[in-house]
C-alpha positions in Angstrom: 0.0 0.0 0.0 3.0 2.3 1.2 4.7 1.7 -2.4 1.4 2.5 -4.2 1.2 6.1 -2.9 4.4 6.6 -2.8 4.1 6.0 -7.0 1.0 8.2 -7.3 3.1 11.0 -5.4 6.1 10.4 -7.5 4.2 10.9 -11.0 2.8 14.4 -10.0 5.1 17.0 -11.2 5.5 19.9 -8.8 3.0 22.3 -10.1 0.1 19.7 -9.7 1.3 18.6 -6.3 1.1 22.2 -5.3 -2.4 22.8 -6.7 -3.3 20.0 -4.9 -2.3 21.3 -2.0 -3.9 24.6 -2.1 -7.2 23.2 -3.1 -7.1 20.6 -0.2 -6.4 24.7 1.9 -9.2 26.2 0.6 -11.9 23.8 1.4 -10.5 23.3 4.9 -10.7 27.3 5.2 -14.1 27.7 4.0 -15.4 24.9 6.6 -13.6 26.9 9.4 -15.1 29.8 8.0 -18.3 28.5 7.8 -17.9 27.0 11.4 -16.7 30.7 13.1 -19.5 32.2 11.5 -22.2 29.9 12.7 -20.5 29.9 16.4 -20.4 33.7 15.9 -24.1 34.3 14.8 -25.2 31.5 17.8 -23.3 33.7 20.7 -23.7 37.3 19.3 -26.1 38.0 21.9 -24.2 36.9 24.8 -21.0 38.4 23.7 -22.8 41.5 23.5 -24.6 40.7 27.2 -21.2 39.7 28.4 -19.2 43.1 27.7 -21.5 45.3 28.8 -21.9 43.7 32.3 -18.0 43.3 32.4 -17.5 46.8 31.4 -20.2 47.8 34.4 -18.4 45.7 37.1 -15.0 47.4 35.8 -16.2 50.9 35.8 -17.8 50.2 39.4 -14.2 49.1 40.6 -12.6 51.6 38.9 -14.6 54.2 40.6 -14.4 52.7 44.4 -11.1 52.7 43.4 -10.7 56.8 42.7 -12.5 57.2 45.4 -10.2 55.7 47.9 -7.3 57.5 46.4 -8.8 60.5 46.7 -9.2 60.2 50.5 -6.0 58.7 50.5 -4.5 62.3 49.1 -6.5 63.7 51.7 -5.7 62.2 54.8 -2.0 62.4 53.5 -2.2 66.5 53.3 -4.4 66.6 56.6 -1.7 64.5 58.3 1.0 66.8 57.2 -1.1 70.3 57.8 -1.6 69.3 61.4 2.2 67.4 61.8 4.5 69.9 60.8 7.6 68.1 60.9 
């Protein structure tokens, strides 16, 4: 079986055994495209629900966040107003 390939490989010239392989490419491209567009159109919603729940738990930190530096600055200055070194 090994030596029957092995022929069949042998009489294509180069050319051939490169249009060959970009064929065999481009049909495995179009079914992965085909696939990521059906696994995009399936979670679109939830991608959509997803960011904008992410970017509200991020913007709550983020705010918490300021908020303690702020205070921070401000205890800083009050501790150095009434502490004169």
């Amino acid at each position: 079986m090994n030596g029957n390939n092995e022929e069949n490989y042998e009489r294509l010239t180069r050319k051939q055994y490169r249009e060959q392989q970009k064929k065999t490419i481009q049909k495995d491209d179009e079914k992965l495209n085909n696939d990521e567009v059906n696994i995009n159109e399936e979670n679109l919603g939830f991608e959509k629900e997803d960011k904008n729940s992410r970017h509200n738990r991020i913007s709550k930190k983020l705010n918490w966040i300021i908020l303690y530096l702020c205070m921070g600055i401000i205890i800083v200055f009050l501790i150095l107003f009434f502490f004169n070194p």
